[in-house]
N, CA, C and O atoms as a GROMACS GRO file, in nm:
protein
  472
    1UNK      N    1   0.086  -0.117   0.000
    1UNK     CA    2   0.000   0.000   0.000
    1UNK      C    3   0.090   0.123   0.000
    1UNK      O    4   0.190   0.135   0.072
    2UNK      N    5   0.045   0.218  -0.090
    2UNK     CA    6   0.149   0.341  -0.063
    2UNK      C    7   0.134   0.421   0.041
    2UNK      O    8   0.025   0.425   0.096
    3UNK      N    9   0.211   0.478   0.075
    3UNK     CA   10   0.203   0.604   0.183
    3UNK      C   11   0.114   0.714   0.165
    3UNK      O   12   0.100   0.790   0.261
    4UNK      N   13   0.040   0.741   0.043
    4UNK     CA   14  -0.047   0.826  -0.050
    4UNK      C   15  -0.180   0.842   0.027
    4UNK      O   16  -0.229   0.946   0.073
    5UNK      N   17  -0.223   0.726   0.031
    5UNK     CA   18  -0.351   0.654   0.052
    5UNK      C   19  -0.399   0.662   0.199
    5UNK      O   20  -0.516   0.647   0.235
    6UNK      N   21  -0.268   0.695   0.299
    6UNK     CA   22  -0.286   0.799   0.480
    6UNK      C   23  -0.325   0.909   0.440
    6UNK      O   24  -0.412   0.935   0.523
    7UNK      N   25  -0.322   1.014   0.352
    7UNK     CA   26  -0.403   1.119   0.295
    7UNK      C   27  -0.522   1.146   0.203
    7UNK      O   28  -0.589   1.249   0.196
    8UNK      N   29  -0.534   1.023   0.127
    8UNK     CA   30  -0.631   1.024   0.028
    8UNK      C   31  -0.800   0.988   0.103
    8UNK      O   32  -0.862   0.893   0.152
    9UNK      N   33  -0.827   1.179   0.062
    9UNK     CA   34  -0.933   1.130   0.144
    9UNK      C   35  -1.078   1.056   0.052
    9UNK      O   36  -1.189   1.068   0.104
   10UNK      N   37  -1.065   0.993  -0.067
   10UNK     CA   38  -1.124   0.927  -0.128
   10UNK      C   39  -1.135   0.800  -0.078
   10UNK      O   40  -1.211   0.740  -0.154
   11UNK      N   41  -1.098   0.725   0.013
   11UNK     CA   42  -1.077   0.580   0.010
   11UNK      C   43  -1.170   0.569   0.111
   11UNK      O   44  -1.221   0.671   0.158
   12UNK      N   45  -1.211   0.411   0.165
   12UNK     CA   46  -1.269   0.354   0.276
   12UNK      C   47  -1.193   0.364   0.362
   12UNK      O   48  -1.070   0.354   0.358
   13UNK      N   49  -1.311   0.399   0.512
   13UNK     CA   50  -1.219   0.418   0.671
   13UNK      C   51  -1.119   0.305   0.679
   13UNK      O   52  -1.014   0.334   0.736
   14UNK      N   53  -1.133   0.164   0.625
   14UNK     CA   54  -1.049   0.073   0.669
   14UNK      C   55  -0.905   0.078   0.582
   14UNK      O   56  -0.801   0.028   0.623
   15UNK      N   57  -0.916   0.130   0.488
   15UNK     CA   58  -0.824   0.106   0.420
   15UNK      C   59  -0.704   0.273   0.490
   15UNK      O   60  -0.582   0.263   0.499
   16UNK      N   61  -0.744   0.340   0.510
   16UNK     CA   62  -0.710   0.504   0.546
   16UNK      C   63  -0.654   0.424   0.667
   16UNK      O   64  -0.532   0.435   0.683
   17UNK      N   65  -0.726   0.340   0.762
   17UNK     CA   66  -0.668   0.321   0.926
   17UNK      C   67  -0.493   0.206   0.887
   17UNK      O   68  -0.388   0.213   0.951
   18UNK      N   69  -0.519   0.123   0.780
   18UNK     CA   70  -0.401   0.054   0.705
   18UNK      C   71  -0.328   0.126   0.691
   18UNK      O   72  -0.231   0.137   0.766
   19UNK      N   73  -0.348   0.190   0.602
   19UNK     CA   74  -0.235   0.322   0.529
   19UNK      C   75  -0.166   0.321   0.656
   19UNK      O   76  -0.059   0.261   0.656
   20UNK      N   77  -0.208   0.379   0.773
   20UNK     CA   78  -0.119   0.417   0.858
   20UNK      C   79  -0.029   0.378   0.964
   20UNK      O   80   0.055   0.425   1.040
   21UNK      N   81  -0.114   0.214   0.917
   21UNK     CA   82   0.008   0.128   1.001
   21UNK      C   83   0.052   0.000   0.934
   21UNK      O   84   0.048  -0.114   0.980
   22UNK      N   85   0.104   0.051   0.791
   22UNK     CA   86   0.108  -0.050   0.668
   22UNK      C   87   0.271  -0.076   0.681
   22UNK      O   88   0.356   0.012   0.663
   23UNK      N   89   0.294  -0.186   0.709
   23UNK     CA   90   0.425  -0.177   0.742
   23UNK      C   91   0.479  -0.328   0.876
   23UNK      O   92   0.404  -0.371   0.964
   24UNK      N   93   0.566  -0.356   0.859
   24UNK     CA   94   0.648  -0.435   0.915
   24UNK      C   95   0.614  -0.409   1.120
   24UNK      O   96   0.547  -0.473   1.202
   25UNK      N   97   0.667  -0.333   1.126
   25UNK     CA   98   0.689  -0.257   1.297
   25UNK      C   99   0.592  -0.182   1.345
   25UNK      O  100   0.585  -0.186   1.468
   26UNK      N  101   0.510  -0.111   1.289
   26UNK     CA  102   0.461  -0.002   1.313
   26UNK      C  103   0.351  -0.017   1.421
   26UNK      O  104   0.321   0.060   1.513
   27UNK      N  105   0.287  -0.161   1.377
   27UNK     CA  106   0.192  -0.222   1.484
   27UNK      C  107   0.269  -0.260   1.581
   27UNK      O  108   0.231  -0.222   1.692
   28UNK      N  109   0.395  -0.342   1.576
   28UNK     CA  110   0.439  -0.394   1.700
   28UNK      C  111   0.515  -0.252   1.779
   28UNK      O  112   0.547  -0.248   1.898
   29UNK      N  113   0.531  -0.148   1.684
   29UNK     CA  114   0.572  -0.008   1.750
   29UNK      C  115   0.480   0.027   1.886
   29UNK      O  116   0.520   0.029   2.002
   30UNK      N  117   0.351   0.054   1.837
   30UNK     CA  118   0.219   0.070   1.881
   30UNK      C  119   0.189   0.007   2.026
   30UNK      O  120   0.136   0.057   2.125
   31UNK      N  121   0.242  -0.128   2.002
   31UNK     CA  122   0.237  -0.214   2.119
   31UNK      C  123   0.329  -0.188   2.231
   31UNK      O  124   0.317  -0.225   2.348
   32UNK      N  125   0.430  -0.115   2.172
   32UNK     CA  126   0.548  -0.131   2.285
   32UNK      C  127   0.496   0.036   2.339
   32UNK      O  128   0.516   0.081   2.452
   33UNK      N  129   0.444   0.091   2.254
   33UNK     CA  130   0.417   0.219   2.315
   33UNK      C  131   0.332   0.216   2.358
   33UNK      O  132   0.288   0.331   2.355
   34UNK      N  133   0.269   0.154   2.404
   34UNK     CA  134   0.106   0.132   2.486
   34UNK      C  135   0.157   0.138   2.592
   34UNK      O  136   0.115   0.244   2.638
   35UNK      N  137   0.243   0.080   2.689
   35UNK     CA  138   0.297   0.047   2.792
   35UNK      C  139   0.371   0.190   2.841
   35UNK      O  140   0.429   0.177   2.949
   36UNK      N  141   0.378   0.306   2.791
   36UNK     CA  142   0.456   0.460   2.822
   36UNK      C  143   0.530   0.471   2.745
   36UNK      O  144   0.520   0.400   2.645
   37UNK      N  145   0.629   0.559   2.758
   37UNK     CA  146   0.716   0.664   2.692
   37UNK      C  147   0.786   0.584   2.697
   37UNK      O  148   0.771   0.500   2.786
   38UNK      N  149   0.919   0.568   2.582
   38UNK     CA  150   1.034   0.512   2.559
   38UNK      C  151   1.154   0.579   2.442
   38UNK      O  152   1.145   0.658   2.349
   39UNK      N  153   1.225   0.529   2.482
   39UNK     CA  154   1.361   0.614   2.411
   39UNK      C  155   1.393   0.513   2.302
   39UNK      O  156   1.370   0.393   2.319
   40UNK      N  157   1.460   0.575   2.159
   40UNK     CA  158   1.457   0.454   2.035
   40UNK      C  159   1.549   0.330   2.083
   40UNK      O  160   1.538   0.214   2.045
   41UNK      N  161   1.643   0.384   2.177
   41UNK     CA  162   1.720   0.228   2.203
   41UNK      C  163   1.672   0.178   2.244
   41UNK      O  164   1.695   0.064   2.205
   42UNK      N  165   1.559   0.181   2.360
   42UNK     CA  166   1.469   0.097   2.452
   42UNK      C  167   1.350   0.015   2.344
   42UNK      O  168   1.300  -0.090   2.385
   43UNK      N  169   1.312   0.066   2.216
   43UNK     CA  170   1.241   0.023   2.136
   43UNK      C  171   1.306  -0.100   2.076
   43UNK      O  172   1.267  -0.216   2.073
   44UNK      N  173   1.405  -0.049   2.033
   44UNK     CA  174   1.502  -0.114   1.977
   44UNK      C  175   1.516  -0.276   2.044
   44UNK      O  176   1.483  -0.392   2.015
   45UNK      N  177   1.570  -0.219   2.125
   45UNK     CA  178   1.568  -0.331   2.244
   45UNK      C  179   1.430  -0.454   2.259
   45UNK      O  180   1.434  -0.576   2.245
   46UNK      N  181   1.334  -0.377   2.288
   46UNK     CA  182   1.190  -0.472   2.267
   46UNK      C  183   1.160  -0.539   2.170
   46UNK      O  184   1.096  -0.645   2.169
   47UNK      N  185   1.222  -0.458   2.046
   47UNK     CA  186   1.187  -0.528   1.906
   47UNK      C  187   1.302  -0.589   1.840
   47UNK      O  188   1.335  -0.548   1.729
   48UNK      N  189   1.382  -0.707   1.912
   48UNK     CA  190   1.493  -0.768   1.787
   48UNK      C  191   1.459  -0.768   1.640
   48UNK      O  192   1.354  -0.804   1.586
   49UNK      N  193   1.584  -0.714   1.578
   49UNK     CA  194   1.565  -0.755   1.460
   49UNK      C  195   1.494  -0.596   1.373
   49UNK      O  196   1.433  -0.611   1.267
   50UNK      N  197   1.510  -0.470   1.425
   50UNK     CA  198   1.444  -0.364   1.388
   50UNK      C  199   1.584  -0.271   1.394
   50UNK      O  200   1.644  -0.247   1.499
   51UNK      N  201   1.620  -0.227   1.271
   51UNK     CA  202   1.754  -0.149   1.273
   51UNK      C  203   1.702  -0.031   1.320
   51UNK      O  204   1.580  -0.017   1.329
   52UNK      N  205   1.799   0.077   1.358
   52UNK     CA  206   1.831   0.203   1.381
   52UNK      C  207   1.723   0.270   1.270
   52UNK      O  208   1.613   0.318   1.294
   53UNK      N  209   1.770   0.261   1.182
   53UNK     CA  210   1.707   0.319   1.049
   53UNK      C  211   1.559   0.272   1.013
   53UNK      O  212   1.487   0.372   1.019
   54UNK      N  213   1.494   0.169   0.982
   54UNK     CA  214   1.349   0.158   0.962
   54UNK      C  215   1.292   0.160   1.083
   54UNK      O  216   1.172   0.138   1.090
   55UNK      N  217   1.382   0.190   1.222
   55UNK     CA  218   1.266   0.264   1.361
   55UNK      C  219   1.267   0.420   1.321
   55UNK      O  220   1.153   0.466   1.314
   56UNK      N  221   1.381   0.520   1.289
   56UNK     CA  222   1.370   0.639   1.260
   56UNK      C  223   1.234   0.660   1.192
   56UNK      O  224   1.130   0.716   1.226
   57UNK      N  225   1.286   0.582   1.062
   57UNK     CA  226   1.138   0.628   0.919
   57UNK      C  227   1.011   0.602   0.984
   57UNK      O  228   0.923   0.688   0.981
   58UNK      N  229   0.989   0.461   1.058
   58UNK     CA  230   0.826   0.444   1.101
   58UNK      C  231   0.816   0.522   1.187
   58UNK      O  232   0.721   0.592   1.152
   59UNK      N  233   0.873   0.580   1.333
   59UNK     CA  234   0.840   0.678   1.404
   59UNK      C  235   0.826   0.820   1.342
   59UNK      O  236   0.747   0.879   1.415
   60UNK      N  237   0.855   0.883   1.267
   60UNK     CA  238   0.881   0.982   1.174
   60UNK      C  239   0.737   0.969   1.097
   60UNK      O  240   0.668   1.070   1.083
   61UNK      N  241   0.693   0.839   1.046
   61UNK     CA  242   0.572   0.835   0.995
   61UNK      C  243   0.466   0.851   1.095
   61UNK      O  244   0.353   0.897   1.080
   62UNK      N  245   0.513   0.814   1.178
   62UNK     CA  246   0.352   0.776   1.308
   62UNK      C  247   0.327   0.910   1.357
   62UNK      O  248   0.220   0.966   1.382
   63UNK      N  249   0.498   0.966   1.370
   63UNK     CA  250   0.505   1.165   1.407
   63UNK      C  251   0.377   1.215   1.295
   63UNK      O  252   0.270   1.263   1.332
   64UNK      N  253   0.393   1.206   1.239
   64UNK     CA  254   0.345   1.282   1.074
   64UNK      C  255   0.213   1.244   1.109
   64UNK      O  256   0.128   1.332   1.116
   65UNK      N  257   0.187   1.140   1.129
   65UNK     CA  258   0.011   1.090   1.096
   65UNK      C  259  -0.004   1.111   1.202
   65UNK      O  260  -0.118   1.071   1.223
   66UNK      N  261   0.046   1.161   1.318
   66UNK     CA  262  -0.055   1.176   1.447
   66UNK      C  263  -0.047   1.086   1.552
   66UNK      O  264  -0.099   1.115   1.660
   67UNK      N  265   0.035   0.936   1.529
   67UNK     CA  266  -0.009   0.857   1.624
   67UNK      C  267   0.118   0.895   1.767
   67UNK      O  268   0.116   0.847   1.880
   68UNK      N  269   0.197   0.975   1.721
   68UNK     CA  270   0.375   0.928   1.816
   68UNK      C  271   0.354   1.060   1.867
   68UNK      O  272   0.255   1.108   1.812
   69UNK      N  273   0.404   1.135   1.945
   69UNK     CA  274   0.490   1.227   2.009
   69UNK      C  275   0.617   1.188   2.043
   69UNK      O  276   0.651   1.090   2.110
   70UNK      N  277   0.686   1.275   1.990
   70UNK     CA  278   0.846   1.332   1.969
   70UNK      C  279   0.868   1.407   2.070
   70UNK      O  280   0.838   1.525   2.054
   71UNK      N  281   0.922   1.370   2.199
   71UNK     CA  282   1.016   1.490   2.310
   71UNK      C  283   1.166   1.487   2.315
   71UNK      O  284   1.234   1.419   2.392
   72UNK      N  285   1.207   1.567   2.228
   72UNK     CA  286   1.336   1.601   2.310
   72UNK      C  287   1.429   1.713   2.395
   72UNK      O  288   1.469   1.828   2.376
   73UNK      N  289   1.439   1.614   2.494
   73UNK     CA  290   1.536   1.709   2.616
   73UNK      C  291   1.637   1.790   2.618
   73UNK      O  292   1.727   1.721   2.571
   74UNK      N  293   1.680   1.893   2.642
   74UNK     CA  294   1.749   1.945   2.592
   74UNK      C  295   1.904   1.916   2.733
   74UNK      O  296   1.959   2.000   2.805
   75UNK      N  297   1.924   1.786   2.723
   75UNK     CA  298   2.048   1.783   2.776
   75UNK      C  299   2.182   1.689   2.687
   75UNK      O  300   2.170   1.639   2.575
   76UNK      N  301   2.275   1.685   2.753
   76UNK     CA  302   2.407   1.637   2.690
   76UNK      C  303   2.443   1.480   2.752
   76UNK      O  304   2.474   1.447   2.866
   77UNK      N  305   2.424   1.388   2.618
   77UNK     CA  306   2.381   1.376   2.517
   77UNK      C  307   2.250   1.396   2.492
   77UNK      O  308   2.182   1.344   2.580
   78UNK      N  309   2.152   1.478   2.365
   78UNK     CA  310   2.036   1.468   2.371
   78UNK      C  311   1.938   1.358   2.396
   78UNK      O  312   1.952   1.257   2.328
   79UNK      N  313   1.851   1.362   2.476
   79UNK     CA  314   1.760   1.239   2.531
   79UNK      C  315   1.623   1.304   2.412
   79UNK      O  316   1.586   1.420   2.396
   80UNK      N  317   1.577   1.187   2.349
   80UNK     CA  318   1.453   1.162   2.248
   80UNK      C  319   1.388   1.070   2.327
   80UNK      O  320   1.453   0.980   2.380
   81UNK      N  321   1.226   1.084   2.350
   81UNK     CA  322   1.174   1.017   2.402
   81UNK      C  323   1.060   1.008   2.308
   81UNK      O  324   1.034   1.111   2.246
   82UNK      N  325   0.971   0.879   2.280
   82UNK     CA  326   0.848   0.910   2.195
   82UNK      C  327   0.749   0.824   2.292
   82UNK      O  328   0.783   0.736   2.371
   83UNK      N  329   0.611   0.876   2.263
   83UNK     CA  330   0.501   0.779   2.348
   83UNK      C  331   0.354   0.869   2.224
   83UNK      O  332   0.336   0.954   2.137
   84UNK      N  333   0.302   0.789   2.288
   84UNK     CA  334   0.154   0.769   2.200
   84UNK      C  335   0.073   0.909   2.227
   84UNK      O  336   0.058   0.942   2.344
   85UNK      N  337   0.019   0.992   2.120
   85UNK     CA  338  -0.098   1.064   2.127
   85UNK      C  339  -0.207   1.067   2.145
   85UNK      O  340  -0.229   0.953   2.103
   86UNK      N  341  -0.312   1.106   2.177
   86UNK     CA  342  -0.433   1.031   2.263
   86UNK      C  343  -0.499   0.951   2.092
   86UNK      O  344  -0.574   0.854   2.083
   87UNK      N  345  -0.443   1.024   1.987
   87UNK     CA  346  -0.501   0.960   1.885
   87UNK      C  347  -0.485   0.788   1.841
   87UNK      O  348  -0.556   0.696   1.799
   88UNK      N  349  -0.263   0.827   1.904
   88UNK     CA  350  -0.216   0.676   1.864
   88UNK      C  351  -0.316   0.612   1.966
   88UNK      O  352  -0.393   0.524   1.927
   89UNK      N  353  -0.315   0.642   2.060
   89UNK     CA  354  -0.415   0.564   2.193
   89UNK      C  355  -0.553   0.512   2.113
   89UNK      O  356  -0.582   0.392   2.116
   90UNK      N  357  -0.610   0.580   2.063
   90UNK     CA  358  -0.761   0.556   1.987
   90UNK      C  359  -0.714   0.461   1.888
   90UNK      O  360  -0.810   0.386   1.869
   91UNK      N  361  -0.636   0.432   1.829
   91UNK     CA  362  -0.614   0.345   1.702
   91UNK      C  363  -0.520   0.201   1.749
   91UNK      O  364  -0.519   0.115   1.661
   92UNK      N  365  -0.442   0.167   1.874
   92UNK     CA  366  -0.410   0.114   1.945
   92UNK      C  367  -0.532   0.009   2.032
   92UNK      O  368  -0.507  -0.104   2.074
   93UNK      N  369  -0.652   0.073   2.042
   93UNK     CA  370  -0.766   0.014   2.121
   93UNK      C  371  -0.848  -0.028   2.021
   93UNK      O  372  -0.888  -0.143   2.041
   94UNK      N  373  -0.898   0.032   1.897
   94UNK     CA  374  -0.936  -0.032   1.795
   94UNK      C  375  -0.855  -0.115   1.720
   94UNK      O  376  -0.894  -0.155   1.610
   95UNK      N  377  -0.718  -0.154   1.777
   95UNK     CA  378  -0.656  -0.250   1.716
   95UNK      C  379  -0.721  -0.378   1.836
   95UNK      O  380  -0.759  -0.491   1.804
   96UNK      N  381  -0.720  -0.347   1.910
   96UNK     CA  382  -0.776  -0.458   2.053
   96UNK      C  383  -0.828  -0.584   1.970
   96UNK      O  384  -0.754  -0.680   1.947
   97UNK      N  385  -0.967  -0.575   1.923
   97UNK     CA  386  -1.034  -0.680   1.897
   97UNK      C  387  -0.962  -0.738   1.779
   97UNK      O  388  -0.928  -0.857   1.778
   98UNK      N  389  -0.938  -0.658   1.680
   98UNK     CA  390  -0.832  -0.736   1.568
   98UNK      C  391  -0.713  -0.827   1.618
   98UNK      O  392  -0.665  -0.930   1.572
   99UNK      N  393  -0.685  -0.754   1.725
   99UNK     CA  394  -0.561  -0.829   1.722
   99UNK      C  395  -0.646  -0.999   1.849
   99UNK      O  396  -0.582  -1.097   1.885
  100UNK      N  397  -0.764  -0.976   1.875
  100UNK     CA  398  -0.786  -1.136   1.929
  100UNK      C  399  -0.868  -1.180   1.855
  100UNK      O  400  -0.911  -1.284   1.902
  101UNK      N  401  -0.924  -1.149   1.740
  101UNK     CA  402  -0.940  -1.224   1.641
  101UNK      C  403  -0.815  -1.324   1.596
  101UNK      O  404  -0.817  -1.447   1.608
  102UNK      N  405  -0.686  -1.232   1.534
  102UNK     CA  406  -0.597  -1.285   1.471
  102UNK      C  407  -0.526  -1.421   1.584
  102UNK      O  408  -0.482  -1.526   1.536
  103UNK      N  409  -0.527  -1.395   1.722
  103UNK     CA  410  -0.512  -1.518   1.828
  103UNK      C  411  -0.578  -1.575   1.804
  103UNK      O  412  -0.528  -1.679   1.762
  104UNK      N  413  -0.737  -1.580   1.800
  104UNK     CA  414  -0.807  -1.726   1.768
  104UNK      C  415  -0.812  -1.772   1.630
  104UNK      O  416  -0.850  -1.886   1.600
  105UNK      N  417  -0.774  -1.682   1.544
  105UNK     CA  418  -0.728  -1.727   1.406
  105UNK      C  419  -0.588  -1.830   1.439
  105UNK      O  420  -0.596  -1.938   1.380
  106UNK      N  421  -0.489  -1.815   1.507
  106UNK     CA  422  -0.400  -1.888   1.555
  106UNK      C  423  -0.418  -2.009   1.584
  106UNK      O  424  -0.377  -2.108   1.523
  107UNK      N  425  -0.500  -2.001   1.707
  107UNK     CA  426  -0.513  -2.087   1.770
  107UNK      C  427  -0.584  -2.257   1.682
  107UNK      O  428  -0.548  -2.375   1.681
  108UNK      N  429  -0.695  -2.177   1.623
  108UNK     CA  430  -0.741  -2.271   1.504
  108UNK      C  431  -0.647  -2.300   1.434
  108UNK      O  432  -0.638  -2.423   1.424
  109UNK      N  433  -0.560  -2.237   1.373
  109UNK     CA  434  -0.455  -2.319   1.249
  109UNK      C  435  -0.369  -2.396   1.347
  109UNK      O  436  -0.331  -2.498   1.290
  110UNK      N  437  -0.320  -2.388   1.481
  110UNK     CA  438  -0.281  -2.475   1.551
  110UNK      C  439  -0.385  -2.626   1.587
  110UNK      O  440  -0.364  -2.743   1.557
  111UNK      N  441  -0.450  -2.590   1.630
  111UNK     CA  442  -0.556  -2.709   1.620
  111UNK      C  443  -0.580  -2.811   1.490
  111UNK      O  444  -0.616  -2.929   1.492
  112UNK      N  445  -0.544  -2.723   1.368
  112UNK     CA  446  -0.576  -2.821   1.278
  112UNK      C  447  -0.466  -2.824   1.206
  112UNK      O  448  -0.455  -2.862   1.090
  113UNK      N  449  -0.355  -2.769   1.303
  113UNK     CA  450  -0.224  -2.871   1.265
  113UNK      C  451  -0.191  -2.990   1.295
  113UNK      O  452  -0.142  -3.085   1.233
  114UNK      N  453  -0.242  -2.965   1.448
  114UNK     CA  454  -0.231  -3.104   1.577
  114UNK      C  455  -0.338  -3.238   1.506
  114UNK      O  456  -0.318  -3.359   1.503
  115UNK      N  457  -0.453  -3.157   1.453
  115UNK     CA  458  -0.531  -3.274   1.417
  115UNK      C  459  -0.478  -3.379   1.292
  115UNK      O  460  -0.514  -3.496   1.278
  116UNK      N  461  -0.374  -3.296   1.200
  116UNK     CA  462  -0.280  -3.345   1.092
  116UNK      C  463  -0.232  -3.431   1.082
  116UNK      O  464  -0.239  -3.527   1.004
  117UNK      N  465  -0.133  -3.388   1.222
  117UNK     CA  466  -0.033  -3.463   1.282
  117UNK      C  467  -0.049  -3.591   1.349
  117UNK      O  468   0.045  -3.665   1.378
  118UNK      N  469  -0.193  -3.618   1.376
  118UNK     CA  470  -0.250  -3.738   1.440
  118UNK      C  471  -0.257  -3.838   1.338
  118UNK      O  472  -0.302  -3.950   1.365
   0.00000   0.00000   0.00000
């Protein structure tokens, strides 16, 4: 999905709420920021496997669309802190039920793996 389509206000609500978290991290971003404020190494940290660089761009995107707040401190070395906007908060809770759908979507393809395997 392009990045286009978080602005295009022609499209369906579902596809507009995608746009904005179309992407690899951005949901599991979401998740780690539910829990408070965190600094990119501490993200980093939560999420193996997420370079320096595609945490910059998706936080930078989530800045842009509304979901992140950006604080930085003005001490030596600069401290960056990001945490959720009451908006990321609203789109974080309407992720709720999706995301226990997709568990009992799990859970079933586990079940009728086990039943396979018998």
């Amino acid at each position: 999905m392009t990045r286009s389509r978080a602005t295009d206000v022609n499209v369906c609500g579902v596809t507009a709420a995608i746009a904005v978290i179309d992407g690899k991290w951005k949901t599991a971003l979401l998740w780690a920021l539910e829990s408070g404020p965190h600094r990119p190494g501490e993200l980093r940290r939560r999420l193996p496997g997420l370079s320096e660089k595609v945490l910059t761009h998706a936080l930078r995107e989530m800045e842009t669309d509304g979901l992140v707040h950006r604080e930085v401190h003005d001490v030596l070395p600069l401290k960056t802190v990001y945490s959720l906007t009451g908006f990321g908060r609203e789109l974080a809770e309407a992720l709720g039920p999706l995301a226990d759908w997709g568990h009992r979507r799990l859970d079933r393809l586990a079940a009728t793996q086990e039943q396979l395997a018998l």
